[in-house]
DRENDREN-960287 format. One record per residue (C-alpha): chain; residue number from 1; x, y, z; residue in three letters. Coordinates in nm, 3 decimals, always signed. Example, Ala and Ser with C-alpha at 12.3 -4.5 7.8 and 13.67 -1.06 7.14 Angstrom:
BEGIN
(A, 1, (+1.230, -0.450, +0.780), ALA);
(A, 2, (+1.367, -0.106, +0.714), SER);
***
This chain:
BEGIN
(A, 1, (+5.022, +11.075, +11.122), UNK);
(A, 2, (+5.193, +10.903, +10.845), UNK);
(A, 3, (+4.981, +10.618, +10.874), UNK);
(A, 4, (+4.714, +10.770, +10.860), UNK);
(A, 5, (+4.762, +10.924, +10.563), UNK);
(A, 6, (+4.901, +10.589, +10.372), UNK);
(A, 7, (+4.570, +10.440, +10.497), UNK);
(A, 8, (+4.357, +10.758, +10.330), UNK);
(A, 9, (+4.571, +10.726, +10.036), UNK);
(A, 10, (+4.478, +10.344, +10.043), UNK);
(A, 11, (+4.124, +10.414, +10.060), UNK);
(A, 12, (+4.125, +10.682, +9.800), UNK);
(A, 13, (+4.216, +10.438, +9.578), UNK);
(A, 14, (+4.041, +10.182, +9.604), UNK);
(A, 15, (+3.740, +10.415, +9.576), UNK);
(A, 16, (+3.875, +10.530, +9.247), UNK);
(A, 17, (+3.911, +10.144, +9.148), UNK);
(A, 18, (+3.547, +10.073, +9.194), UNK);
(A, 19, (+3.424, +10.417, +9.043), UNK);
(A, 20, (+3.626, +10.336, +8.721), UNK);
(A, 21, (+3.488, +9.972, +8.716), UNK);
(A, 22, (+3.125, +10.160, +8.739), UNK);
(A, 23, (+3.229, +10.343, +8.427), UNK);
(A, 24, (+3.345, +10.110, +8.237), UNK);
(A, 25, (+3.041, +9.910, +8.279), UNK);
(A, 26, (+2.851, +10.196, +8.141), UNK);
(A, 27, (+3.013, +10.208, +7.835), UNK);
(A, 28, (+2.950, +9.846, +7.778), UNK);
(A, 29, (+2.595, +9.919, +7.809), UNK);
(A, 30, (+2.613, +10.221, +7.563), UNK);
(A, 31, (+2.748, +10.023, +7.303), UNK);
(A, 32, (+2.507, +9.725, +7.363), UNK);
(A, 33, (+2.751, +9.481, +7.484), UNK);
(A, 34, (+2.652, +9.174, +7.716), UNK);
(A, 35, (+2.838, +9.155, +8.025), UNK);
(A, 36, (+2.919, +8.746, +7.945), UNK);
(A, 37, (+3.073, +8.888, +7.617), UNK);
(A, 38, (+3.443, +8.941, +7.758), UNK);
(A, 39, (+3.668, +9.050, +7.445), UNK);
(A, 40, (+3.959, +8.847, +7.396), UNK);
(A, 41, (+4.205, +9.103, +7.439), UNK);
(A, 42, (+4.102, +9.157, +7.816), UNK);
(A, 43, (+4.099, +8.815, +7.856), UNK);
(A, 44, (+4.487, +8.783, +7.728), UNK);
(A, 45, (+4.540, +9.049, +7.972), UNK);
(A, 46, (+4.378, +8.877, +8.258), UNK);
(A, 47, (+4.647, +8.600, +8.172), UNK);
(A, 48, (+4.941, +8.776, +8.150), UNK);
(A, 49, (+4.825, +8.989, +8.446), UNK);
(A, 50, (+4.807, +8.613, +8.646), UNK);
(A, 51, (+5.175, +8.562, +8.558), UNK);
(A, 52, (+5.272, +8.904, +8.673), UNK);
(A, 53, (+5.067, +8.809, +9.006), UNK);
(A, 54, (+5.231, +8.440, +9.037), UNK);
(A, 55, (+5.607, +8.617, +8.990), UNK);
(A, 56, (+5.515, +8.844, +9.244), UNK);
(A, 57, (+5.364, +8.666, +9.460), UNK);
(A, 58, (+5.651, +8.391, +9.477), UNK);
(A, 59, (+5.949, +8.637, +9.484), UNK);
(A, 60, (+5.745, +8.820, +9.795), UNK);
(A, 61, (+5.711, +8.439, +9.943), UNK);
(A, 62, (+6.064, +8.401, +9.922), UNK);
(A, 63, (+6.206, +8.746, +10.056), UNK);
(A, 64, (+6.024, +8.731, +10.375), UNK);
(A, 65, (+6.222, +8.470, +10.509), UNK);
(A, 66, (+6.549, +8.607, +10.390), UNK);
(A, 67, (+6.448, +9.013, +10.480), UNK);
(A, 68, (+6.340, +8.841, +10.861), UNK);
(A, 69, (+6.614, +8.577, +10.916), UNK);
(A, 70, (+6.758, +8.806, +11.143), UNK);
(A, 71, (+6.465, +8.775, +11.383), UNK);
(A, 72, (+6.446, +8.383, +11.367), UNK);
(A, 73, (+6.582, +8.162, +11.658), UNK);
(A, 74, (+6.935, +8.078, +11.654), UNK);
(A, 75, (+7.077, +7.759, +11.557), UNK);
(A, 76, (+6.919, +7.459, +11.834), UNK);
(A, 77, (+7.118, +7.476, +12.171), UNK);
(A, 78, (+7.063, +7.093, +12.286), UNK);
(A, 79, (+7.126, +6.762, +12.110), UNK);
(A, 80, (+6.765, +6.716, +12.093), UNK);
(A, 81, (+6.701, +7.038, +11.907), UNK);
(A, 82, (+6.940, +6.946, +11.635), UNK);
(A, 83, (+6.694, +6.624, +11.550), UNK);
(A, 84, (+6.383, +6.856, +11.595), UNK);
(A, 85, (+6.543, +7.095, +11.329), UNK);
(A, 86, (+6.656, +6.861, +11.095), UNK);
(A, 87, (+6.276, +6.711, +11.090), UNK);
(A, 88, (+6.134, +7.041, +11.017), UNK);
(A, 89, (+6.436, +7.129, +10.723), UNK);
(A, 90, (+6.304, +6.792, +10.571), UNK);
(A, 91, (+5.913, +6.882, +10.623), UNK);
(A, 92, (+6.020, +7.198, +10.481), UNK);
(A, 93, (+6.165, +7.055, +10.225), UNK);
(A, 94, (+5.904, +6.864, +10.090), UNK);
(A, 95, (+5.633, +7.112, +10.175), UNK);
(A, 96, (+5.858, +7.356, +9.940), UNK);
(A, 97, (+5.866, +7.173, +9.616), UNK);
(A, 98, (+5.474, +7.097, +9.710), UNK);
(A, 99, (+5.409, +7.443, +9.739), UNK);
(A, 100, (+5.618, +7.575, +9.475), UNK);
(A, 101, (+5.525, +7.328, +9.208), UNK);
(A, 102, (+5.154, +7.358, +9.279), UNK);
(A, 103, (+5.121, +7.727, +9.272), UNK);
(A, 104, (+5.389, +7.740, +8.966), UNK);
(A, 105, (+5.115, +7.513, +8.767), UNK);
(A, 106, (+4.851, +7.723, +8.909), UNK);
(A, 107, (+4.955, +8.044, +8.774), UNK);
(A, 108, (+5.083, +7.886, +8.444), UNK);
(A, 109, (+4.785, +7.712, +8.334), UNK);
(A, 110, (+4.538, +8.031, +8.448), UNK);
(A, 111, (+4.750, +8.279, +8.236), UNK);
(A, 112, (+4.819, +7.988, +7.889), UNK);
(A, 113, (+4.457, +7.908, +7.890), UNK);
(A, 114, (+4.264, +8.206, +7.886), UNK);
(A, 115, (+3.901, +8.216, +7.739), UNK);
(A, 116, (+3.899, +8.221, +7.385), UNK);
(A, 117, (+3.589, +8.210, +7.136), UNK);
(A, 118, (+3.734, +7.929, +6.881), UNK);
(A, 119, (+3.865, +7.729, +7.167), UNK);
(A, 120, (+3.644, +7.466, +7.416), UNK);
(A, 121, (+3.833, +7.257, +7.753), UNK);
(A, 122, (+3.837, +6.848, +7.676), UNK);
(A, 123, (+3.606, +6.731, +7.911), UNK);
(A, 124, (+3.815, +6.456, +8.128), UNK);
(A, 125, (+3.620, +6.338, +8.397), UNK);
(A, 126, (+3.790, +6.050, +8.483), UNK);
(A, 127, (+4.103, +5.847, +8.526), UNK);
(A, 128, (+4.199, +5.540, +8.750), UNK);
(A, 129, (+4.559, +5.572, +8.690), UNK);
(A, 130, (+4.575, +5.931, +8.770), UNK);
(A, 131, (+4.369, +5.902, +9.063), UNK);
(A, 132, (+4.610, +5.582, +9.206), UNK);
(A, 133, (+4.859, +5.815, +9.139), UNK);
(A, 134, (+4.805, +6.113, +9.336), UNK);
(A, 135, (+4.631, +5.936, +9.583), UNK);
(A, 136, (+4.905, +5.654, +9.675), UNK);
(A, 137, (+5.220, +5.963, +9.635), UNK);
(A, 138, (+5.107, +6.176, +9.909), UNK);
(A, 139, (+4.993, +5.863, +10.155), UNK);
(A, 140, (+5.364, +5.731, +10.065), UNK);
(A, 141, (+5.456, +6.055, +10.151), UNK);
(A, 142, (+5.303, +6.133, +10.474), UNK);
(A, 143, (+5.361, +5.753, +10.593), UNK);
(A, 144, (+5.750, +5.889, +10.504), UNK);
(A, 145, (+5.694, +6.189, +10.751), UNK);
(A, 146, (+5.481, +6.017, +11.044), UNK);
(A, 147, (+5.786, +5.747, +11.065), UNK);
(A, 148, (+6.032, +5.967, +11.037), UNK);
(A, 149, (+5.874, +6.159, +11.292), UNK);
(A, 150, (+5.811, +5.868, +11.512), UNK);
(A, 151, (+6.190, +5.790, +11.549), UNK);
(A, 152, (+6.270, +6.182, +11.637), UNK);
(A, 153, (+5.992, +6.108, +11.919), UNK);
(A, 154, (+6.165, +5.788, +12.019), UNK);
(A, 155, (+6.516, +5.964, +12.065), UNK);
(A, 156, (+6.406, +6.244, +12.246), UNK);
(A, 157, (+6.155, +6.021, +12.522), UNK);
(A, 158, (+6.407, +5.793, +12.548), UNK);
(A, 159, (+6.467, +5.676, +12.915), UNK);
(A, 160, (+6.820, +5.820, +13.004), UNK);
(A, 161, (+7.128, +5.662, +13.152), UNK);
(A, 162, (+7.162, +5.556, +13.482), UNK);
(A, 163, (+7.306, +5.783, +13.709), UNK);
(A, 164, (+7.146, +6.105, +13.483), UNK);
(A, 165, (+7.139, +6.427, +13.714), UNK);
(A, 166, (+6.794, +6.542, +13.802), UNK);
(A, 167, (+6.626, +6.898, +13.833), UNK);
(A, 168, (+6.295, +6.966, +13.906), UNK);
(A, 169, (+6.109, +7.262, +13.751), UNK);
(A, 170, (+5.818, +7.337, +13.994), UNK);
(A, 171, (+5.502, +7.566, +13.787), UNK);
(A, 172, (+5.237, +7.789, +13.969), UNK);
(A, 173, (+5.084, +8.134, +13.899), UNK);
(A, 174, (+5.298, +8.262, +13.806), UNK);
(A, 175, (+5.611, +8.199, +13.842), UNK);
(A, 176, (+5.913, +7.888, +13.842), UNK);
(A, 177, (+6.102, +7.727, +14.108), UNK);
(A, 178, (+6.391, +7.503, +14.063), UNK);
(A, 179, (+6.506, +7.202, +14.273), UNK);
(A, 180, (+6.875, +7.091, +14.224), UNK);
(A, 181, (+7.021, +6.707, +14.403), UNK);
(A, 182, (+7.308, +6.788, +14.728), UNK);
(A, 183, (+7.558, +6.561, +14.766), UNK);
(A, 184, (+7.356, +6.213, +14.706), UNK);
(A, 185, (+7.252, +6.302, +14.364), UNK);
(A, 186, (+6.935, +6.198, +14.463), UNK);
(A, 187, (+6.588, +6.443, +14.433), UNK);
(A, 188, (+6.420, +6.344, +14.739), UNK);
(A, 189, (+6.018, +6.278, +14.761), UNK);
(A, 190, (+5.760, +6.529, +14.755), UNK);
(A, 191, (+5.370, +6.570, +14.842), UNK);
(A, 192, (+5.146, +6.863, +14.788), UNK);
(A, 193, (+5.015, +6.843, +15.123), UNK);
(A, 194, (+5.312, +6.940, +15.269), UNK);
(A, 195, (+5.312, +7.245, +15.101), UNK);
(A, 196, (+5.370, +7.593, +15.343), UNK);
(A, 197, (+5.560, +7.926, +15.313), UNK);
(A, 198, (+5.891, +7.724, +15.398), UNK);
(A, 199, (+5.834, +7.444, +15.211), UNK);
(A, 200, (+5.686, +7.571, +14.900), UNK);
(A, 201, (+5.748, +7.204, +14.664), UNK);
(A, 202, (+5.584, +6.979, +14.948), UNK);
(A, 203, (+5.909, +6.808, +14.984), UNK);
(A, 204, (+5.893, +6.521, +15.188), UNK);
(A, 205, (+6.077, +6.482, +15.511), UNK);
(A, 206, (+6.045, +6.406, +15.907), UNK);
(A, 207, (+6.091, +6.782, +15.970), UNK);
(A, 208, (+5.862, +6.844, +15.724), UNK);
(A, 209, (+5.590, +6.592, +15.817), UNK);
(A, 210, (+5.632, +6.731, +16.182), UNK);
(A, 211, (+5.584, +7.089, +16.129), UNK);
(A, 212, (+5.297, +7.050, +15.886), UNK);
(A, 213, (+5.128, +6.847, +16.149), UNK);
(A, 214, (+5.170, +7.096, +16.427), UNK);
(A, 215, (+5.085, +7.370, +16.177), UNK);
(A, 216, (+4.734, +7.195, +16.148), UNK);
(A, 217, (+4.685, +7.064, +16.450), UNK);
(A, 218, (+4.693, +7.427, +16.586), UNK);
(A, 219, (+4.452, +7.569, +16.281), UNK);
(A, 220, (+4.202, +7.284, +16.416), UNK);
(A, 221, (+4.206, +7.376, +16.766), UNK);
(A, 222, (+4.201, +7.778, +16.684), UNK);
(A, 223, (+3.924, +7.757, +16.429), UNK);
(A, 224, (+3.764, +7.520, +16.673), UNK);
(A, 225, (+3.771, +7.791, +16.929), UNK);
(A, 226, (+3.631, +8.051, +16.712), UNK);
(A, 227, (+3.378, +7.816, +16.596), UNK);
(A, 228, (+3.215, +7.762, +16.986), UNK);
(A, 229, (+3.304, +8.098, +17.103), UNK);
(A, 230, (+3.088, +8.251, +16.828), UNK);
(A, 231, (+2.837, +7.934, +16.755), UNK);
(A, 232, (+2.552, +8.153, +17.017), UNK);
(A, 233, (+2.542, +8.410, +16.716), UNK);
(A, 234, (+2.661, +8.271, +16.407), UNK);
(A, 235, (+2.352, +8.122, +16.159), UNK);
(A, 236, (+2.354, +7.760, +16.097), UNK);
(A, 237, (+2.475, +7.779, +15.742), UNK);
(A, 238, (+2.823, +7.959, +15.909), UNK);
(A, 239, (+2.818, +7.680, +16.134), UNK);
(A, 240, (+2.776, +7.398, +15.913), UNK);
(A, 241, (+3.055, +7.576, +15.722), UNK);
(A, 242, (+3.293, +7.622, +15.940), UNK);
(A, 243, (+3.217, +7.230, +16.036), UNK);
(A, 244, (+3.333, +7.099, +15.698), UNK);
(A, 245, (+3.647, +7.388, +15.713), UNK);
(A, 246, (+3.755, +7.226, +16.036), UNK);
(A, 247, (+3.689, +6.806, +15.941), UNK);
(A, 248, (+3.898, +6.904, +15.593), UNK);
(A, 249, (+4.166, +7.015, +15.785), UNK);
(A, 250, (+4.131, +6.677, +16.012), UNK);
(A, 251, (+4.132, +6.478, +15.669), UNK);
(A, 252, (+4.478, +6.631, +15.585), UNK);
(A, 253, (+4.597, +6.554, +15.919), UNK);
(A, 254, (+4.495, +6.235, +15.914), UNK);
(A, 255, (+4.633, +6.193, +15.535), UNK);
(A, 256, (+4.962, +6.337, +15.625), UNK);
(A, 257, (+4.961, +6.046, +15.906), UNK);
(A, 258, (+4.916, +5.792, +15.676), UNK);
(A, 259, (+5.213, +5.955, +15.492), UNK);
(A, 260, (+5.450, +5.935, +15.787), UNK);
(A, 261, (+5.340, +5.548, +15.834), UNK);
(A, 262, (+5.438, +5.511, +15.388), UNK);
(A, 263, (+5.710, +5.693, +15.503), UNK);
(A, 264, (+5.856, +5.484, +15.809), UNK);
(A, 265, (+5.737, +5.161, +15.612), UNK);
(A, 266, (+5.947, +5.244, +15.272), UNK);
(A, 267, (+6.272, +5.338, +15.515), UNK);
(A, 268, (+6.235, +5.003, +15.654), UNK);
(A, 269, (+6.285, +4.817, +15.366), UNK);
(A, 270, (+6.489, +5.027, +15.105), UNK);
(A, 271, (+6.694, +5.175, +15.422), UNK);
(A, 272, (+6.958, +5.488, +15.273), UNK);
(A, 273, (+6.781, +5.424, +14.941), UNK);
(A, 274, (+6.454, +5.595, +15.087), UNK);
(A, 275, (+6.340, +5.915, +14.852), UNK);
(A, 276, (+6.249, +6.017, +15.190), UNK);
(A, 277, (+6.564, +6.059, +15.329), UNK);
(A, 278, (+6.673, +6.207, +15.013), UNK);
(A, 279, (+6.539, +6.559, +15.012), UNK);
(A, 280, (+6.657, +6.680, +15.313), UNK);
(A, 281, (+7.006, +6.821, +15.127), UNK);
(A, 282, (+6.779, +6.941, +14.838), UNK);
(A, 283, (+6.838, +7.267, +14.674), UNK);
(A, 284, (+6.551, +7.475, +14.625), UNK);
(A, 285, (+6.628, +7.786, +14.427), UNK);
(A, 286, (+6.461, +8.070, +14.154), UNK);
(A, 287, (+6.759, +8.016, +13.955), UNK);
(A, 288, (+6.743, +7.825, +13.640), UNK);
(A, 289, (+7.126, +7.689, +13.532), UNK);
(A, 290, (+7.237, +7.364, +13.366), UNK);
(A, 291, (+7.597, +7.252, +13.249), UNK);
(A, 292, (+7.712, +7.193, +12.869), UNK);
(A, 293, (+7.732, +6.864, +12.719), UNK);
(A, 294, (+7.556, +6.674, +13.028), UNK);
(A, 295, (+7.259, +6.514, +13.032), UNK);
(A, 296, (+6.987, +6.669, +13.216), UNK);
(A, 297, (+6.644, +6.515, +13.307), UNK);
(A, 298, (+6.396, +6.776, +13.369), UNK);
(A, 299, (+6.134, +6.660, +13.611), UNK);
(A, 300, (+5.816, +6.904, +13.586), UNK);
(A, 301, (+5.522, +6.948, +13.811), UNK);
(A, 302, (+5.264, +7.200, +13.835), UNK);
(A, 303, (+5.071, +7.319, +14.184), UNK);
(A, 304, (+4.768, +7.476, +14.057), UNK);
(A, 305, (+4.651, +7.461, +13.703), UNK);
(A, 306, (+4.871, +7.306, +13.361), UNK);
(A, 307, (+5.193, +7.505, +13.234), UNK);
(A, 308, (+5.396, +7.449, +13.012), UNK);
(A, 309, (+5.779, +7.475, +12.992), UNK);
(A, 310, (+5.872, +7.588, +12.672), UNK);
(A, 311, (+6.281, +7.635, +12.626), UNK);
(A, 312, (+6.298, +7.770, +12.280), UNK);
(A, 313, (+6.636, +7.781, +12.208), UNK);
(A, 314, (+6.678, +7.437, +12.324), UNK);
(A, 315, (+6.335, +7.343, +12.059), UNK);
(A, 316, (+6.214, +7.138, +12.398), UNK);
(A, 317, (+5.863, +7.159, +12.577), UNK);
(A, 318, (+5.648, +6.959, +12.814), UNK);
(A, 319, (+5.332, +7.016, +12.950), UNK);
(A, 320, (+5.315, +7.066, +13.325), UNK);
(A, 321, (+4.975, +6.897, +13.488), UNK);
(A, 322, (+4.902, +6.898, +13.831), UNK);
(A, 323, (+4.892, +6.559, +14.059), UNK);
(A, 324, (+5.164, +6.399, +13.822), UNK);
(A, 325, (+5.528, +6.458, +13.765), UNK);
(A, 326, (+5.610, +6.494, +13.348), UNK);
(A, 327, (+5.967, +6.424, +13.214), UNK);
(A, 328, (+6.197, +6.504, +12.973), UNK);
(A, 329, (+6.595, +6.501, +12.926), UNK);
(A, 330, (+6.776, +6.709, +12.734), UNK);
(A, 331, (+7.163, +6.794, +12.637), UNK);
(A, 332, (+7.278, +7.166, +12.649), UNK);
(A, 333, (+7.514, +7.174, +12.358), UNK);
(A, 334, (+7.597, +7.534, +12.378), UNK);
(A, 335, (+7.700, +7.752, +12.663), UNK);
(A, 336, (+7.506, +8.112, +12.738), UNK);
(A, 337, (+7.823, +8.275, +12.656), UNK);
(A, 338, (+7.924, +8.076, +12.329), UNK);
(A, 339, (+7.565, +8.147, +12.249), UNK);
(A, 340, (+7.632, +8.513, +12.319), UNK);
(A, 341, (+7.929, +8.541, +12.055), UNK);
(A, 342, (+7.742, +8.366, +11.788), UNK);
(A, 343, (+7.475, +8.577, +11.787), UNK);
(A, 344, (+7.675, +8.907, +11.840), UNK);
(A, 345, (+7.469, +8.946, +12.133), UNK);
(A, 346, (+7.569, +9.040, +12.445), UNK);
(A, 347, (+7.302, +9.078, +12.638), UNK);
(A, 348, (+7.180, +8.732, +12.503), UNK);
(A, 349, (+7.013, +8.481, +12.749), UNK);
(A, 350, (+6.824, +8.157, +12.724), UNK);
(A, 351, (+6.450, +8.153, +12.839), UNK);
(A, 352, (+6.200, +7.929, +12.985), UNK);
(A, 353, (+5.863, +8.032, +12.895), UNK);
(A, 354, (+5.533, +7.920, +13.005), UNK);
(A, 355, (+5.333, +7.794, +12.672), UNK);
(A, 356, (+5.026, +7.772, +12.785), UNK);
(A, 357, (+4.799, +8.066, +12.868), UNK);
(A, 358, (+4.744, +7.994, +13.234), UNK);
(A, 359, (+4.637, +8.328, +13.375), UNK);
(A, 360, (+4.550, +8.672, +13.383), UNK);
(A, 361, (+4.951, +8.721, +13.473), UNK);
(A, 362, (+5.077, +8.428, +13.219), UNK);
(A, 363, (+5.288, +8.674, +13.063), UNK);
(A, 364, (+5.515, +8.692, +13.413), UNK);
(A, 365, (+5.611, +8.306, +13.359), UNK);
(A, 366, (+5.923, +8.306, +13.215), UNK);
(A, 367, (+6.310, +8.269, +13.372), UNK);
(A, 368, (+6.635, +8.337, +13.263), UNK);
(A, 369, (+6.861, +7.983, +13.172), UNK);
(A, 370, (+7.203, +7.960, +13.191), UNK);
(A, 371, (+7.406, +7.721, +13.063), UNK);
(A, 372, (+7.757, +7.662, +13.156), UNK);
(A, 373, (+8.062, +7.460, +13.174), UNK);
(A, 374, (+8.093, +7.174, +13.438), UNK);
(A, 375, (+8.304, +7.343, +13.657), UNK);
(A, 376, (+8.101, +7.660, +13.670), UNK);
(A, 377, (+7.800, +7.470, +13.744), UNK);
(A, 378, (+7.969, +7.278, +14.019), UNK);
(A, 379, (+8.046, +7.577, +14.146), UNK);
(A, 380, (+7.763, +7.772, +14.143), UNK);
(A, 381, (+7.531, +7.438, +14.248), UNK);
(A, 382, (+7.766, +7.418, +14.611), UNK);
(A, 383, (+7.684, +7.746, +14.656), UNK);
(A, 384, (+7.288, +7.697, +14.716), UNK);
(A, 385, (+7.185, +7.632, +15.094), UNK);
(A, 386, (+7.035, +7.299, +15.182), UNK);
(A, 387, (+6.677, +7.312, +15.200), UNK);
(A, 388, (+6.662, +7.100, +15.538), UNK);
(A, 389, (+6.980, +7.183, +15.801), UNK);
(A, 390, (+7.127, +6.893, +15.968), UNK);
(A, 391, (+6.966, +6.759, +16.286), UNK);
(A, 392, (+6.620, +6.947, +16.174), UNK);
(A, 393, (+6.429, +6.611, +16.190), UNK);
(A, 394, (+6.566, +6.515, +16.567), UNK);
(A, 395, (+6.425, +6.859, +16.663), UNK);
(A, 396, (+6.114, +6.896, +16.538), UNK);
(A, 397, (+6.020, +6.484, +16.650), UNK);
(A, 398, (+5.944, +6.610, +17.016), UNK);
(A, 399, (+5.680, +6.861, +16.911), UNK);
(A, 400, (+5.507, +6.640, +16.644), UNK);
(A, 401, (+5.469, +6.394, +16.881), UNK);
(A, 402, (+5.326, +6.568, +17.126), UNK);
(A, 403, (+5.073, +6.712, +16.866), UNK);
(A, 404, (+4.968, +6.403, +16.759), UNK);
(A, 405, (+4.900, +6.257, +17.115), UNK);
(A, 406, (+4.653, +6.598, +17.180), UNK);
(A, 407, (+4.518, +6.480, +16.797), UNK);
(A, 408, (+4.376, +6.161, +16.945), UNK);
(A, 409, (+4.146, +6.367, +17.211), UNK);
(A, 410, (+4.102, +6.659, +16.956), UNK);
(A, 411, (+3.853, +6.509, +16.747), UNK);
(A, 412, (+3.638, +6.314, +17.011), UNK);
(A, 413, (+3.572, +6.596, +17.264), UNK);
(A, 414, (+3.526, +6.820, +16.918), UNK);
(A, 415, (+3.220, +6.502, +16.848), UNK);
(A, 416, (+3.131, +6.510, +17.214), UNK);
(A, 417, (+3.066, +6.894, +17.225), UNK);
(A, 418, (+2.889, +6.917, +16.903), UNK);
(A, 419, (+2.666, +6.645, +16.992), UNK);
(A, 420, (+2.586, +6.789, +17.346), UNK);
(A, 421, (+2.527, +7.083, +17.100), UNK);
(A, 422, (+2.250, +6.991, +16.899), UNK);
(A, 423, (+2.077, +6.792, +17.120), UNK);
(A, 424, (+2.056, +7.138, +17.336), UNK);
***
């Protein structure tokens, strides 16, 4: 209700504003006056009334950011962050005294020089000094900004050290999973086509390979059922549909294959090195947590459309695109709970957003981050399960093979029927 009634008294008045202009433009016609004759006394007051604008409208320029400091991000939480705030305090910087000494003239020179009748402007058209001048300060200027820039950049996509611990942050609508190293240290290989309800990054493994193969090889031979048992009454469009359904699943199976050979070949020659025999101690987990003072490369990949991760307190983001893996390493300077007494917070946490709009659920993207000391993260980090249980790959072998050996009829009888088919 109150606002309501601020906006009628708003209104009110500015009706009143423009009915008063209306009658003073009356009057001017009563007395014969031109409306290009302005008298010199409003025309002082137009000027002075420009100062009293210019004051205002710099002391209101300078209160918002003190009145809403309280609202602002805290100070950065990662080494990185400290170099991205110190570039925008010196952007700001400049951009400041631009500002300010711009507007400052503005407002001077429109309230000093207001119209008078015994007074005419110097017509200055032109001046080469003046126009070297302002044209070489501000490309000196920005040239200033883009390097200094360019070495912030440099730092922060600089390759890290050797030996730098790894975590994945996997994107999809909508939501973030998290892959930590076990005991090698090591992230272990992934592909999207390995991607099920138990294996939701694709990570790459003989288990993996095997049970992804049996899982296909028995959607081939179940849609292929459906598809003869029902090809008497189905139209030929349905058909022909469920013909491509069933030779895309073949593709995979056969591209999965080809995997397992890449797979076999690269353990041959790089032996315990192998990504692939890396990911079976993996840690997959919907907890987000990295230790203080250690640095952290964050490997990011996306499963359906581009994310981004955005980790605000820590001034860091990356884009995540699908069918490539992004990077970038940080340093948590600051633990959640340090971060907690600072701000007088306790209920504080660190987030990881999703900065691009990627859905009608985008909004659902985001995960709490905790940062903590070594120790605590040790301890938490032994604490996740494995992703792949010891021996998994030795069990699973059997099966696979004996799905691939029933692969090598599958798809010539499925040829041989569908032939004897249409010539029918």
């Amino acid at each position: 209700m109150m606002t309501l009634l601020i906006i009628a008294v708003l209104l009110l008045g500015f009706l009143v504003v423009l009915r008063l202009s209306r009658v003073a433009q009356l009057a001017n016609d009563l007395r014969g006056d031109r409306e290009e004759n302005i008298p010199e006394r409003d025309n002082r007051i137009s000027g002075r009334l420009m100062w009293a604008f210019g004051a205002i409208y710099m002391a209101f320029f300078i209160w918002i950011p003190v009145h809403y400091h309280d609202v602002f991000l805290p100070v950065a939480a990662s080494t990185q962050g400290v170099w991205i705030d110190s570039m925008f305090t010196f952007n700001w910087w400049m951009l400041g005294i631009v500002f300010f000494g711009t507007n400052i003239a503005l407002f001077y020179f429109a309230g000093k020089y207001y119209h008078r009748a015994d007074r005419k402007a110097f017509w200055y058209p032109h001046n080469n000094r003046l126009e070297l001048v302002w044209t070489t300060i501000p490309a000196l200027t920005l040239t200033a900004v883009v390097i200094y820039a360019l070495i912030v950049w440099n730092k922060i996509t600089a390759l890290p050290a050797p030996g730098t611990m790894e975590v994945e942050v996997y994107a999809k609508q909508f939501d973030w999973t998290f892959r930590y190293p076990g005991k090698d240290g090591k992230l272990g290989a992934t592909d999207f086509r390995l991607i099920n309800g138990d294996n939701p990054l694709g990570i790459a493994t003989k288990a993996t390979m095997a049970k992804r193969l049996d899982e296909l090889h028995a959607q081939v031979a179940q849609e292929t059922a459906d598809r003869d048992a029902r090809s008497a009454i189905l139209p030929k469009d349905a058909l022909d549909k469920a013909d491509k359904h069933i030779a895309h699943l073949r593709r995979q199976i056969e591209g999965i294959m080809n995997l397992r050979t890449l797979m076999q070949e690269d353990i041959a020659a790089n032996g315990d090195n192998s990504t692939y025999l890396k990911g079976a101690d993996d840690k997959v987990t919907k907890e987000f947590h990295l230790p203080v003072n250690m640095d952290v490369e964050l490997i990011i990949r996306s499963q359906d459309v581009i994310h981004s991760v955005y980790l605000p307190h820590m001034r860091a983001q990356m884009n995540a695109v699908p069918g490539m893996a992004t990077r970038m390493h940080l340093v948590p300077t600051i633990t959640t709970d340090s971060m907690r007494a600072f701000t007088k917070n306790p209920a504080f946490d660190y987030i990881l957003l999703c900065n691009k709009v990627c859905g009608i659920s985008h909004y659902n993207m985001q995960s709490p981050l905790t940062v903590e000391s070594a120790g605590a993260f040790k301890v938490w980090n032994i604490m996740l399960p494995v992703f792949e249980k010891p021996g998994a790959a030795q069990e699973e072998a059997p099966v696979a093979a004996s799905a691939d050996t029933a692969k090598a009829v599958a798809p010539a009888t499925a040829d041989a029927s569908a032939t004897k088919k249409e010539s029918h």
